[in-house]
C-alpha positions as CSV (number, residue, x, y, z in Angstrom):
1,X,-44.0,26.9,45.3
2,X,-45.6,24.4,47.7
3,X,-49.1,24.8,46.0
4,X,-47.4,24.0,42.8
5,X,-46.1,21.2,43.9
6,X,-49.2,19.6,45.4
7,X,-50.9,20.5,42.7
8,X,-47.8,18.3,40.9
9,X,-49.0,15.5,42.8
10,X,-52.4,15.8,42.3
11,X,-52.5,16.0,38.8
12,X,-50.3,12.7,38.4
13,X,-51.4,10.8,41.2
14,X,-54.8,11.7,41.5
15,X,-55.5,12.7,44.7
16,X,-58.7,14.5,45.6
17,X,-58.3,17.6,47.4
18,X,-60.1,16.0,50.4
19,X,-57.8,13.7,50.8
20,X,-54.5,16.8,50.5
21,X,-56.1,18.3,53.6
22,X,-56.8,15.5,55.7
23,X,-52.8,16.5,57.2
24,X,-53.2,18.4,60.4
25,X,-50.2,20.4,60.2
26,X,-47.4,22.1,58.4
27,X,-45.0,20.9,58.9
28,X,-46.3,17.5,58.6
29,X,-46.6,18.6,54.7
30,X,-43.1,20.0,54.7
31,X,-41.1,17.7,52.2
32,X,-37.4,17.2,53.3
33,X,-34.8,15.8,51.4
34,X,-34.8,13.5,48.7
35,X,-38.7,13.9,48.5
36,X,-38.3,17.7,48.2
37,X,-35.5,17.1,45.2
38,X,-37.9,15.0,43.5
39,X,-41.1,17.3,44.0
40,X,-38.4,20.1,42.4
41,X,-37.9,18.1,39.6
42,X,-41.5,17.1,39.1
43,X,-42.4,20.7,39.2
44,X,-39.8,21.5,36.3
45,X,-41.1,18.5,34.6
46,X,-44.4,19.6,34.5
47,X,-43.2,23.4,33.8
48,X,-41.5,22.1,30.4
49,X,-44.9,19.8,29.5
50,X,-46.8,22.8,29.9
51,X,-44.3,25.3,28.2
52,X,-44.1,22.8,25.0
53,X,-48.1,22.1,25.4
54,X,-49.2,25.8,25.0
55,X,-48.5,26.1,21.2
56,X,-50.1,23.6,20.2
57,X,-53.1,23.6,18.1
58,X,-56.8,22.1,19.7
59,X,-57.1,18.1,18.6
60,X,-58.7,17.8,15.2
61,X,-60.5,15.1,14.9
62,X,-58.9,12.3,13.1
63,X,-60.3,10.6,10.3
64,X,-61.8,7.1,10.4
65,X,-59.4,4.6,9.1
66,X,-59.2,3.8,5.5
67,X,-57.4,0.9,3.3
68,X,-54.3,2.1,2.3
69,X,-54.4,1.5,-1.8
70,X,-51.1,0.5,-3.3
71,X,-50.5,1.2,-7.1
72,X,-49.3,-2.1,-8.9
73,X,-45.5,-2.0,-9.8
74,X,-44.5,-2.2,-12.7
75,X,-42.7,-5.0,-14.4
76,X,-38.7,-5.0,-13.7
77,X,-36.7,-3.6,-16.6
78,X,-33.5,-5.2,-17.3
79,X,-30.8,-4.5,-15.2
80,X,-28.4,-2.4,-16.9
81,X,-25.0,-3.8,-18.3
82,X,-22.8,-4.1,-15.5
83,X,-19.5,-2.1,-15.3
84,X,-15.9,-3.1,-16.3
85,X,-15.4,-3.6,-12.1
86,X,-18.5,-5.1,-11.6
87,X,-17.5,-7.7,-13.8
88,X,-13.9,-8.2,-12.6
89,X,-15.9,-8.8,-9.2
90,X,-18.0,-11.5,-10.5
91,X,-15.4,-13.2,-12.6
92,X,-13.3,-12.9,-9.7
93,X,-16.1,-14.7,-7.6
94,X,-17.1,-16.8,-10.1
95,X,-13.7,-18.2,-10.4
96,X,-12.9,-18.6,-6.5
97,X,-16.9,-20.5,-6.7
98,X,-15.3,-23.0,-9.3
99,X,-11.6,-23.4,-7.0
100,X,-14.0,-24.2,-4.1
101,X,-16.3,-26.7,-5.6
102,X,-13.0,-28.4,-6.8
103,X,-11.5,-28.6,-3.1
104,X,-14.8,-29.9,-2.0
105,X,-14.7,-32.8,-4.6
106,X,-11.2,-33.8,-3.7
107,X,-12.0,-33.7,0.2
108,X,-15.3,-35.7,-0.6
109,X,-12.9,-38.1,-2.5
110,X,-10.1,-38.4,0.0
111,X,-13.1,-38.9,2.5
112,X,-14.2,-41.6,0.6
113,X,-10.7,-43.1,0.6
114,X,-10.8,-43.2,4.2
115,X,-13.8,-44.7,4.8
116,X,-12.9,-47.7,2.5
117,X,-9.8,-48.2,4.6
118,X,-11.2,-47.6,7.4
119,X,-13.8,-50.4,6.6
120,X,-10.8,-53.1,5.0
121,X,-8.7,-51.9,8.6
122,X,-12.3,-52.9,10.1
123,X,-13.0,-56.4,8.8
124,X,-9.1,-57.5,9.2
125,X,-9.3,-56.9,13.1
126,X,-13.1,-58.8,12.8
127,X,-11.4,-61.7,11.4
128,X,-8.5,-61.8,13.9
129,X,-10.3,-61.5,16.6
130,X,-12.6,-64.6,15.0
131,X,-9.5,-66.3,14.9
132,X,-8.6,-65.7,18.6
133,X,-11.9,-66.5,19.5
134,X,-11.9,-69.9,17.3
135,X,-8.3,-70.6,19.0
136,X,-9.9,-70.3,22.7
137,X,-12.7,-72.4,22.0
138,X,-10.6,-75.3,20.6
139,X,-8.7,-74.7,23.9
140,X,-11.4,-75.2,26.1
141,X,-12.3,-78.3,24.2
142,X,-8.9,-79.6,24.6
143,X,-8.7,-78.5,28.2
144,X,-12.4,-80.6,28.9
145,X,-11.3,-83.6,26.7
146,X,-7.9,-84.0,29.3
147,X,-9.9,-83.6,32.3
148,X,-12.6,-86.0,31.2
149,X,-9.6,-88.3,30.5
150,X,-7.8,-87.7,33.7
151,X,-11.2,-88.5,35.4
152,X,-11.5,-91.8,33.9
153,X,-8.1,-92.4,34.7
154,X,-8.3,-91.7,38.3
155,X,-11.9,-93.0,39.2
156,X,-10.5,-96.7,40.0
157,X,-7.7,-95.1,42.0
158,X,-10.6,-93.8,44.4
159,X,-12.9,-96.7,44.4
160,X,-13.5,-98.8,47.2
161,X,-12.0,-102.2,47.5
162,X,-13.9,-105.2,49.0
């Protein structure tokens, strides 16, 4: 069983016989183990190839390759009339089709609807915050024309007398 299974390894590893007897002893070539499990199962591997392999015929030769030639098709015929339930499915689908493309316009409308008063809702809070912006700034000038008044009432208060 040991030459069988060397000769397992040569085969699929490719080792030269020269190299299988470089070992110097036996029990150096004694597998132990998991190696020895796996050598078993290689050997019943290779049984099995060899068992299915000797049936078989010798290879014929195959034949160059050649374009594969496809017959035109012939025109479609109509499709037969459909059946009574074939129809009940397509009026059926037909008619959910036409409930769904209705649903779609009203969302598309409300949508619309939205958007405009989103946009009036927009422009209203533009034009008060305008406002409140207008309102500041005529605050500020308010606020600088009582200072610069303030100022040229104090300025003789803090002048120097000769």
């Amino acid at each position: 069983m040991r030459e069988v299974q060397w000769e397992e390894i040569r085969r699929r590893c490719g080792v030269s016989d020269p190299a299988l007897k470089t070992q110097t002893t036996t029990a150096a070539r004694q597998p132990s183990g998991p190696l020895q499990d796996w050598l078993a199962t290689l050997s019943r591997i290779d049984a099995a190839d060899q068992a299915r392999a000797a049936p078989r015929r010798p290879a014929e030769a195959q034949p160059a390759w050649e374009p594969r030639i496809v017959a035109p098709s012939e025109p479609a015929a109509e499709p037969p009339p459909a059946s009574g339930a074939e129809q009940d499915d397509l009026a059926a689908l037909m008619a959910e089709n036409m409930m769904l493309k209705a649903r779609l316009r009203q969302e598309h409308g409300r949508y619309d609807e939205l958007q405009a008063l989103l946009a009036e809702e927009l422009r209203a809070l533009r034009a008060h915050v305008q406002q409140e912006v207008d309102r500041a700034e005529e605050l500020r000038a308010e606020r600088d024309l009582w200072m610069a008044r303030a100022e040229a009432l104090a300025q003789p208060l803090f002048q120097h007398r000769r």
